[in-house]
C-alpha positions as CSV (number, residue, x, y, z in Angstrom):
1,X,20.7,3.7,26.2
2,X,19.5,4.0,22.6
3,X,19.7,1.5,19.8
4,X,23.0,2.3,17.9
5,X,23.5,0.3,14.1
6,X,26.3,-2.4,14.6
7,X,29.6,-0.9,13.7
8,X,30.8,-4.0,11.6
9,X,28.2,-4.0,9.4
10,X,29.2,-3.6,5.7
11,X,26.2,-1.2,5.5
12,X,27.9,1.3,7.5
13,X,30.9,1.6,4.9
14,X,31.2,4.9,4.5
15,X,28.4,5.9,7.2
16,X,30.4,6.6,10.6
17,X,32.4,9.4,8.9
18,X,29.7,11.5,8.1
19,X,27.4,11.2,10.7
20,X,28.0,11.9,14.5
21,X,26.7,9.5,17.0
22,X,23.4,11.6,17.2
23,X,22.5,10.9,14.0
24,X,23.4,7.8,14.2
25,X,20.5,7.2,17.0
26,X,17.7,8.5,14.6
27,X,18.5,5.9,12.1
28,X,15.5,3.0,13.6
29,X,13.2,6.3,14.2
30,X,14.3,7.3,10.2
31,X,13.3,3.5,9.3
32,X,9.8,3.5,11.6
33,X,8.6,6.6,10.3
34,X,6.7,5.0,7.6
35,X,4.9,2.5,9.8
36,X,4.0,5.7,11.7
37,X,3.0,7.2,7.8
38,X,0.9,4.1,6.4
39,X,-1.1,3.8,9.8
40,X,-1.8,7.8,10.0
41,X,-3.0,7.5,6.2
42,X,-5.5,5.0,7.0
43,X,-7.1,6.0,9.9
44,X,-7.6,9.9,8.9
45,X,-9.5,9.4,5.6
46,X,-11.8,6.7,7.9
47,X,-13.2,9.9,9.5
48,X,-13.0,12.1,6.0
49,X,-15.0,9.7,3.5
50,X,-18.2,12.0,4.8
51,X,-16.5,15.2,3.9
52,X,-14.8,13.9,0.2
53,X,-18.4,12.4,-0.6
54,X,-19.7,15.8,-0.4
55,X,-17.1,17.9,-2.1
56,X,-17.4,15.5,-5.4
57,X,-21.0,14.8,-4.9
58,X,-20.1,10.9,-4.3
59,X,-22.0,8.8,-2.2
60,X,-20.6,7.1,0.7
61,X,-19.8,3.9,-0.8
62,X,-17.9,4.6,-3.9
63,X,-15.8,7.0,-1.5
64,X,-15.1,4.2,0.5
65,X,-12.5,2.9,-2.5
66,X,-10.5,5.8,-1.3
67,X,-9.3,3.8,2.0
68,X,-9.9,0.0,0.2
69,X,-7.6,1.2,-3.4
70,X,-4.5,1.9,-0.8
71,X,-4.5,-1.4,0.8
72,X,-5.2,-3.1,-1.7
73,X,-2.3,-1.5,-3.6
74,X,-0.3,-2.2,-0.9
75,X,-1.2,-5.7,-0.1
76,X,-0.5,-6.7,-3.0
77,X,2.5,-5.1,-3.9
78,X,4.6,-6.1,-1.1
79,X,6.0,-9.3,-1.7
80,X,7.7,-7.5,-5.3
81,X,8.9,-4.8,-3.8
82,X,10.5,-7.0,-0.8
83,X,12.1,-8.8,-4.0
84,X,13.2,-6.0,-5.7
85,X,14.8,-4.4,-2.2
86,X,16.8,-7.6,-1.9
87,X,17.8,-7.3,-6.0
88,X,18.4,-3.3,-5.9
89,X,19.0,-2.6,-2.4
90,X,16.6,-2.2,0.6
91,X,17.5,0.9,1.6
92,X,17.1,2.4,-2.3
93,X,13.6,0.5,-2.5
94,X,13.4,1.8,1.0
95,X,13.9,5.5,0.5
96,X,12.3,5.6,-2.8
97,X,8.9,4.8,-1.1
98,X,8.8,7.6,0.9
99,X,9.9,10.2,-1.9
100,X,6.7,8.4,-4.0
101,X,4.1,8.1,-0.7
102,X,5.2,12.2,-1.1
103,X,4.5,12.9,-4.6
104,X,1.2,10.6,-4.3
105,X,0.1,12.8,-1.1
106,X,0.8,16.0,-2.9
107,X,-1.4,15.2,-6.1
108,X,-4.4,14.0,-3.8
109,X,-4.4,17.4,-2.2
110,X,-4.5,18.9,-5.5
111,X,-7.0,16.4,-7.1
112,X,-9.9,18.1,-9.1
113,X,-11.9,14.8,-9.5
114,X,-12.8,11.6,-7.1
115,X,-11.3,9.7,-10.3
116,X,-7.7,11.3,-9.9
117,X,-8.3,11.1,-6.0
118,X,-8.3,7.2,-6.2
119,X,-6.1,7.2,-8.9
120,X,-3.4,9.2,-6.9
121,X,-4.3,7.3,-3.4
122,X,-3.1,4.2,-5.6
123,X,0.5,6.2,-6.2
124,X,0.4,6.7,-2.5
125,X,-0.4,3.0,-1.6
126,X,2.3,1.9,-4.4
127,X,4.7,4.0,-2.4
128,X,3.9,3.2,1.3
129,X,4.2,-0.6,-0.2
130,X,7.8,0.1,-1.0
131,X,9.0,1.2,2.5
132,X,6.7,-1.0,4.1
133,X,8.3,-3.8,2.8
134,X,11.8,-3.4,3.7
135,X,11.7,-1.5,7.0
136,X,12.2,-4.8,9.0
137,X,14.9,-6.4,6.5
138,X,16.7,-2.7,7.1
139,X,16.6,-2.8,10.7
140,X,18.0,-6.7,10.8
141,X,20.7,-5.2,8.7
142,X,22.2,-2.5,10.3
143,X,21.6,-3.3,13.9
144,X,23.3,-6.1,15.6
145,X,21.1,-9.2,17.0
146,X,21.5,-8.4,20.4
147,X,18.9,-5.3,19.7
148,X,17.2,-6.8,16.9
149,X,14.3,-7.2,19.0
150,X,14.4,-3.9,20.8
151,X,14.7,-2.3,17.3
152,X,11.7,-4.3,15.6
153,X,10.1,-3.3,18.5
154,X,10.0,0.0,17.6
155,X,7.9,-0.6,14.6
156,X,5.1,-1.9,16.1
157,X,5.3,1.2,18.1
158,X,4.7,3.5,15.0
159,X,2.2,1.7,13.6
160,X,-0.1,1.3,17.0
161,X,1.1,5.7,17.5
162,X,-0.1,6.2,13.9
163,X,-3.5,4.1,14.5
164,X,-4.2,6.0,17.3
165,X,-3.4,9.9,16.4
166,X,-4.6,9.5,12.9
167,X,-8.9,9.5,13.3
168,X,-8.5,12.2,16.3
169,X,-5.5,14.6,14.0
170,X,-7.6,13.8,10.8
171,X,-10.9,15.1,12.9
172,X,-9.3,18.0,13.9
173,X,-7.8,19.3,10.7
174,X,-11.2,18.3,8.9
175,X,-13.4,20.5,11.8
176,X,-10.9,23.4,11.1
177,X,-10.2,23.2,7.3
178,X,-10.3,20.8,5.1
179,X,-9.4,17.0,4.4
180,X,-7.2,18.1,1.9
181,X,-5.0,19.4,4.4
182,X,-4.6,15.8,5.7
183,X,-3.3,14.9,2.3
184,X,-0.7,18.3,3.0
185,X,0.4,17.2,6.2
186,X,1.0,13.4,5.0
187,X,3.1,15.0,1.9
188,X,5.4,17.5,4.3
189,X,6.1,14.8,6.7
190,X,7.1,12.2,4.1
191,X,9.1,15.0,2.2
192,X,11.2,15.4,5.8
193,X,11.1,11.8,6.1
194,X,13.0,11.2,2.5
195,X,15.5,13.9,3.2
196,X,16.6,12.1,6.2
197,X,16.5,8.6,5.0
198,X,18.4,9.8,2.1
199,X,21.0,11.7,4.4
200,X,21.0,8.7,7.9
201,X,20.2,5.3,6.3
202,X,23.2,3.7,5.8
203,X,23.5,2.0,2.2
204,X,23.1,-1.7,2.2
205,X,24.5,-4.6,0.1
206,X,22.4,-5.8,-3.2
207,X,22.1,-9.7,-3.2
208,X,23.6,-10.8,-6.6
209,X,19.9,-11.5,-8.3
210,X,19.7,-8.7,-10.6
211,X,16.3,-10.3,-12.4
212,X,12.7,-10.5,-11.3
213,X,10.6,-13.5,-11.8
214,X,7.8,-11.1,-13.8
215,X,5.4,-14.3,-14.5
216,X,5.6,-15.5,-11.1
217,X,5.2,-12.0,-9.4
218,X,2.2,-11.6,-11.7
219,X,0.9,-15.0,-10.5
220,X,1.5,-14.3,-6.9
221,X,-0.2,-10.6,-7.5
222,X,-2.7,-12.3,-9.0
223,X,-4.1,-14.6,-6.2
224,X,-3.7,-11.7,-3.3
225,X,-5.8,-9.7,-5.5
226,X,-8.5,-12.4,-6.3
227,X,-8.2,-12.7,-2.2
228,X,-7.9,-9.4,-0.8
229,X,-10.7,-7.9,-2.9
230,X,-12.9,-10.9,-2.4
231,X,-12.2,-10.3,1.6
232,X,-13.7,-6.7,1.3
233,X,-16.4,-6.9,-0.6
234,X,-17.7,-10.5,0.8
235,X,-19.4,-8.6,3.8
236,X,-21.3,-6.5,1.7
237,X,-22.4,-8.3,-1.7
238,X,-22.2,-11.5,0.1
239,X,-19.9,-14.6,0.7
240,X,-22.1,-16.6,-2.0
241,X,-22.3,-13.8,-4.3
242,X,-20.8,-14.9,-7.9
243,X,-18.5,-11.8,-7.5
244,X,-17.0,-13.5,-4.3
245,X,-17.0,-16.8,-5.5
246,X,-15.0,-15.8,-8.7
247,X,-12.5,-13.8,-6.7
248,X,-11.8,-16.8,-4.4
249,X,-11.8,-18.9,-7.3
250,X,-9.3,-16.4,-9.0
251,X,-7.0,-16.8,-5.5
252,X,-7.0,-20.5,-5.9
253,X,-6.1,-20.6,-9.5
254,X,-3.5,-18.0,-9.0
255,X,-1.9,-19.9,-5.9
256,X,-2.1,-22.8,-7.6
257,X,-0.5,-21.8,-10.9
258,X,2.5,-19.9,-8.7
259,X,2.9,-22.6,-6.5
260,X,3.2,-25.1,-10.0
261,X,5.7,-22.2,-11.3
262,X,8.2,-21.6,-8.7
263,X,8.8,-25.7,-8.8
264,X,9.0,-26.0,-12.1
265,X,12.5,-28.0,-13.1
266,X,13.5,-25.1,-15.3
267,X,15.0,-23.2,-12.0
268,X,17.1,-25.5,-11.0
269,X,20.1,-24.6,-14.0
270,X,18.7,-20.9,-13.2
271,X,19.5,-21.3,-9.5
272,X,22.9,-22.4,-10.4
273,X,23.4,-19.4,-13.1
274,X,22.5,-17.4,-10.6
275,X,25.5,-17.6,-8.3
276,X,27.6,-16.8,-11.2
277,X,26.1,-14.4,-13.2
278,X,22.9,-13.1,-11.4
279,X,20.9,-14.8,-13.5
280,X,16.8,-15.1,-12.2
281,X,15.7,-17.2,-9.4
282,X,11.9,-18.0,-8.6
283,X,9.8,-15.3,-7.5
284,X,9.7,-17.2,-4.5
285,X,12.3,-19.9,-3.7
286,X,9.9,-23.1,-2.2
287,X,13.0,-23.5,0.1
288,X,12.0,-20.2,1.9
289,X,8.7,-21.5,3.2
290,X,10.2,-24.8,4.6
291,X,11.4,-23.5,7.5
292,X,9.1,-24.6,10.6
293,X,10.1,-21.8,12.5
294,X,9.4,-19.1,9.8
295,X,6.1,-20.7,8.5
296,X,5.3,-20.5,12.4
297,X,6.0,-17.1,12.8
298,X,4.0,-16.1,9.7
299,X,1.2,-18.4,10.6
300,X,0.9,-16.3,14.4
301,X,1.4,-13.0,12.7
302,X,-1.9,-13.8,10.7
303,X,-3.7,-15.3,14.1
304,X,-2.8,-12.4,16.4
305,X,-3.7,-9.8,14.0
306,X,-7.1,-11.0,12.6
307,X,-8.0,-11.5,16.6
308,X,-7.1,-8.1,17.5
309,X,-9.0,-6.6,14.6
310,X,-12.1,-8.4,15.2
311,X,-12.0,-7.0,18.6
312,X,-11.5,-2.7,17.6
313,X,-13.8,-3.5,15.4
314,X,-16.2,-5.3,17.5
315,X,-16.1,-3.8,20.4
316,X,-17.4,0.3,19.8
317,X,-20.5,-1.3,18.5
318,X,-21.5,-3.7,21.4
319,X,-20.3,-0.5,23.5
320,X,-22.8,1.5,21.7
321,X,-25.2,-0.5,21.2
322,X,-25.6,-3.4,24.0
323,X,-24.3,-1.0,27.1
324,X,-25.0,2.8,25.6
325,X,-21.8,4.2,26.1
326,X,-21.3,7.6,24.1
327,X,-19.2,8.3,21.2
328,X,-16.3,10.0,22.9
329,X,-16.5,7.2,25.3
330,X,-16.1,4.4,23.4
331,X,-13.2,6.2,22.0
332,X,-11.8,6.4,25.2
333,X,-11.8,2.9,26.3
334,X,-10.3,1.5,22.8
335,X,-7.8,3.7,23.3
336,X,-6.7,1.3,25.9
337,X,-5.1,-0.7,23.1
338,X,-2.6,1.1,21.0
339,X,-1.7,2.8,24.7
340,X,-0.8,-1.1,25.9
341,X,1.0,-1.9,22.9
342,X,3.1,1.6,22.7
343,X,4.3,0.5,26.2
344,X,4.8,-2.9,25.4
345,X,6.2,-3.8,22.2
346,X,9.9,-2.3,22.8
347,X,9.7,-3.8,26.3
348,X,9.2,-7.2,24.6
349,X,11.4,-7.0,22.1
350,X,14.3,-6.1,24.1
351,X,13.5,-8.6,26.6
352,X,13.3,-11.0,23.9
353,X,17.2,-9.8,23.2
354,X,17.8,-11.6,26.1
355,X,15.5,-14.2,27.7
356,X,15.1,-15.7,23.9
357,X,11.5,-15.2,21.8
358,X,9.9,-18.6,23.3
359,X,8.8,-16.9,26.7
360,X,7.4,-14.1,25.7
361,X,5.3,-15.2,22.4
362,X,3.9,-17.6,24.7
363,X,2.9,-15.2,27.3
364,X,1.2,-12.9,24.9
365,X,-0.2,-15.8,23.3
366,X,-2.0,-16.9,26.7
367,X,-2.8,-13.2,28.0
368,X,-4.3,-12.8,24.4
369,X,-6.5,-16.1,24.4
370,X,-7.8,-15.9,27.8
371,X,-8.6,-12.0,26.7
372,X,-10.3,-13.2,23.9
373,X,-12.7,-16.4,25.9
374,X,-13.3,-13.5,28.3
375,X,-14.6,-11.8,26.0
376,X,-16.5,-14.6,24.9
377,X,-18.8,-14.1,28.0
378,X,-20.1,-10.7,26.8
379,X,-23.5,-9.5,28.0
380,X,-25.7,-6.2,29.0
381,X,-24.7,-6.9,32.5
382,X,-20.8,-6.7,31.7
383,X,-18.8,-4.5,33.6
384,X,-17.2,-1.9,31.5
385,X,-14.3,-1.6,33.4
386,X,-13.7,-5.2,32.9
387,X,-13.7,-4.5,29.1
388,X,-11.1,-1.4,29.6
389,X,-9.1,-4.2,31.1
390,X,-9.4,-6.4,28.4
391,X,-8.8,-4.3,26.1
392,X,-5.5,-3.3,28.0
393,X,-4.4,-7.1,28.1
394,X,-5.3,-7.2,24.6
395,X,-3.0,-4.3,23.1
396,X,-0.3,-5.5,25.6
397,X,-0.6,-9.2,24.5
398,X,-0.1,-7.7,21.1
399,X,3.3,-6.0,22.1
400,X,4.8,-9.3,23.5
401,X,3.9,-11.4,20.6
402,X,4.5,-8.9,17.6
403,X,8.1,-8.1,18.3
404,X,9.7,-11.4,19.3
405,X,8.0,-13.2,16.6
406,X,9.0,-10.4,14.1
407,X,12.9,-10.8,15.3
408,X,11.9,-14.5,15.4
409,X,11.2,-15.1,11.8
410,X,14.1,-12.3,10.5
411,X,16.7,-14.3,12.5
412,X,15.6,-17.5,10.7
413,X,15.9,-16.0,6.8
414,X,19.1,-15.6,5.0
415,X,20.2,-12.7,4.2
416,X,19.9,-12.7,0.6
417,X,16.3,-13.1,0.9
418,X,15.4,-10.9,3.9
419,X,13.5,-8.2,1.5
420,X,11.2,-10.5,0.0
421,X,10.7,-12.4,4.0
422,X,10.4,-8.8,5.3
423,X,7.8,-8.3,2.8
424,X,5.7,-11.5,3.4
425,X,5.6,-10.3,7.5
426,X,4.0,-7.3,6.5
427,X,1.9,-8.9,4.2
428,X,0.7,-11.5,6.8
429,X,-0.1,-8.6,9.6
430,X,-2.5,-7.0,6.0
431,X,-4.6,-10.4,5.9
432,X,-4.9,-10.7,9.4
433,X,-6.5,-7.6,9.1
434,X,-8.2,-8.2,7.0
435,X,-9.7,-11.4,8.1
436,X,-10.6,-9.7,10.9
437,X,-12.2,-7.0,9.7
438,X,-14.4,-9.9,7.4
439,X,-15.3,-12.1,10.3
440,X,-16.3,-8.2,12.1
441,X,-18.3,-7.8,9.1
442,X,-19.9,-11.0,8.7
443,X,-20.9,-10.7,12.0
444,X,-22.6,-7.2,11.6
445,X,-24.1,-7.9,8.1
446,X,-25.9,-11.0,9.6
447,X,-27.1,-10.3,13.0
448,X,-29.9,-7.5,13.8
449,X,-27.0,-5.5,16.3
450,X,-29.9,-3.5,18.4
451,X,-31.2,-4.1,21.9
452,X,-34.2,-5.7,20.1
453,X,-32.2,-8.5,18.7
454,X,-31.2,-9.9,22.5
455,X,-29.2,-13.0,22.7
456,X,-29.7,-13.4,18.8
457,X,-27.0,-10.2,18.5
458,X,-25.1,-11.2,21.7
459,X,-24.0,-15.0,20.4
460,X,-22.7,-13.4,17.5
461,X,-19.8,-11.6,19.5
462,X,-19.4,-14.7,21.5
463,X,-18.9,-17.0,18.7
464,X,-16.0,-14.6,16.6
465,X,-14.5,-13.9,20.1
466,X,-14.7,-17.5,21.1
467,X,-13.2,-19.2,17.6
468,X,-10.6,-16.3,18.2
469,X,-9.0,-17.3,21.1
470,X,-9.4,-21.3,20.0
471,X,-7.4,-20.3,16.8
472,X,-4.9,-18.3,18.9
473,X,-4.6,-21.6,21.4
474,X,-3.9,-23.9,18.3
475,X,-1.0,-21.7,17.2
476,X,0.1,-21.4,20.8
477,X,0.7,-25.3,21.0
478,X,2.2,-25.1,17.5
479,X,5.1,-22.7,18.5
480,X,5.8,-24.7,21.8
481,X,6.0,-27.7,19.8
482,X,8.3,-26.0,17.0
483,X,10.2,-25.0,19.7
484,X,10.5,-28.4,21.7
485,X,11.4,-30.0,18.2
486,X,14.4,-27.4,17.9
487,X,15.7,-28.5,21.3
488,X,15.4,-31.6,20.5
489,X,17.6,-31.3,16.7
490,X,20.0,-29.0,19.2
491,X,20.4,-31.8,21.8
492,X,20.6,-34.2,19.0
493,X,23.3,-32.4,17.5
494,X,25.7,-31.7,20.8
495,X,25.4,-35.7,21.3
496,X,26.4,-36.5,17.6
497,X,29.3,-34.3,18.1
498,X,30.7,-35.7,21.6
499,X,30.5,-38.8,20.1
């Protein structure tokens, strides 16, 4: 049975009489497209920097901003556009993404310089920001809670289907014609994508706050910028470097100065405006992050995430350079990962529709920490069929954990504010990433990788693997006691009430 939108949702006013039941059952398809989009993007210009480096007579780092501009675009635009879908509407913010990912595709295949490229790969990040944002507050929206978790389910899907098609489809149309054409493809797809969001998405509520907190969005923008950059250029200038130091120090100014904004007396009259007139609230309400269970969930989305990059990142190189597997390969066995987590993120979530989130966070939690201290025991003589396995538990440890937490922390934010919480998800998975790929990079910046460099190289993967699953542990014991202290306050509750 497919996931159908919940027919007393206000956002299906108007939406049953012009669609059949068919079209109905594209709308979470419609919604996950542009997890499928964003992760495509990314990992087909990873294999074309080579080929745009020789068409603008670049060299291979400069060309490099091509991939870093659009994350960094996105990163940091999440949080406002997750604001402005709860202000203007998700599905507008929504649908508005994909029409400008389109347009942004369509001028990088046209671009005549590597200055428009970049230029132009920002539009396209600005636009994948938009719909990245609110797919998860759109889903919560239109689909009831009892396949909240089968539906959220689907994203993760997307993005590990986009991951893995997008170096092997960029390869391909690169050997046969160009990398513009990956640019084409990326436009037509996101041009059929708009047309059926624009036809199938239901229209959603707007929450009553028309205004934007500009100076604490620029605050907030401010700090994931000083981080984000600082996390992608610390590997290669250096962590001490005065660039690095300055960005951090930029990030802890900027948090600093937000955190000192949004609890600034001066929004308590706005808050109460607000409810009458729409009048501006902060950019983030310090109420929002108080919730044990939400600050939880975020905290494990960041965990999970930086572990699971470390290792795809980690892993091809101690394949090809400690055991001398080929190219092709190596391919084959990380593969093992985004197959795992096709198979088991809408299994987990739609579980987690029934048997609660607790069960199976935890499980992936364990599989993914006794992945991760296996993988702590890495040598020559390790079997590489124990690492397919791995790498199997890993991906599917990732499916079990991603979609119950994601329905976990969505079920816990009101709706008023489930843009900007949508937002912050998807910004958490993008630093997790990115911590990963820093501690990856540390790693290979600072230890001689060859067989030459013996156990030297080798206690370099076993300490990042090792901290991994210690930092996955802590969070483990975190969400079983955020869950014992919720039974508790339940049990509490039911006696206080008999009484």
């Amino acid at each position: 049975m497919g996931i159908q939108p919940k027919s007393g949702s206000p956002a299906l006013i108007g939406y049953r009489e012009t669609t059949g039941k068919h079209a109905r059952f594209l709308v979470p398809y419609i919604i996950c497209l542009g997890a499928f989009l964003s992760n495509l993007s990314a990992g087909m210009f990873n294999i074309a920097l080579v080929d745009i480096a020789a068409d603008f007579g670049t060299g291979i780092g400069p060309t490099q901003w091509v991939i870093t501009v659009y994350l960094l675009v996105i990163t940091v635009c999440l949080p406002v556009m997750g604001k402005l879908g709860d202000s203007l509407g998700k599905r507008k913010i929504h649908n508005a993404g994909y029409f400008i990912f389109m347009l942004g595709a369509f001028c990088c295949a046209w671009a005549p310089s590597f200055g428009l490229l970049v230029v132009f790969r920002m539009v396209q990040g600005l636009g994948a920001s938009m719909y990245q944002a609110t797919n998860m507050a759109l889903i919560v929206s239109v689909f009831p809670n009892h396949q909240r978790g089968k539906a959220l389910g689907l994203i993760s899907t997307f993005v590990a289907g986009g991951s893995m098609a997008g170096p092997s489809l960029g390869g391909l149309l690169i050997e046969w014609f160009s990398w513009r054409l990956n640019f084409w493809l990326l436009a037509t797809v996101a041009a059929v994508a708009w047309l059926l969001a624009q036809r199938l998405i239901p229209r959603d509520g707007q929450s009553g706050h028309a205004g934007l907190d500009l100076t604490g969005a620029a605050l907030f923008a401010a700090a994931v910028t000083g981080l984000v950059t600082a996390l992608s250029i610390g590997s290669r200038w250096g962590w001490t470097s005065p660039a690095t130091l300055l960005l951090l120090l930029l990030f802890c100014a900027g948090m600093t100065a937000f955190a000192l904004w949004c609890r600034s007396p001066r929004w308590g009259d706005a808050e109460e405006r607000a409810g009458k007139s729409g009048d501006r609230t902060p950019f983030i309400k310090p109420e929002l992050l108080r919730d044990p269970g939400s600050n939880t969930g975020i905290m494990i989305t960041i965990a999970s995430y930086m572990s699971a990059f470390a290792v795809q990142l980690l892993l091809p190189v101690f394949l090809r350079t400690q055991l001398g597997v080929s190219p092709a390969g190596t391919g084959l066995i990380m593969m093992g990962y985004p197959l795992a987590l096709i198979l088991s993120a809408p299994l987990s979530g739609s579980r987690s529709d029934k048997n609660g989130p607790l069960p199976w966070m935890a499980g992936g939690m364990t599989v993914m920490a006794a992945s991760l201290a296996a993988l702590g025991f890495l040598s020559p003589s390790f079997p590489p069929a124990a690492i397919v396995v791995l790498i199997v538990l890993m991906g599917a440890a990732m499916g079990m954990i991603s979609s119950p937490n994601n329905s976990l922390v969505m079920s816990r934010t009101p709706p008023s504010h489930m843009g900007l919480i949508s937002s912050l998800l998807a910004l958490s998975r993008n630093l997790g990433m990115m911590f990963g790929t820093a501690a990856a990079g540390a790693l290979l910046s600072n230890q001689a990788l060859s067989k030459a460099a013996g156990q030297a190289g080798l206690s370099g993967y076993r300490t990042v693997f090792t901290l991994c699953s210690l930092l996955v542990i802590m969070f483990l014991l975190l969400l079983l006691f955020f869950f014992r202290q919720a039974r508790r306050k339940r049990t509490a509750d039911s006696s206080s009430i008999g009484l």
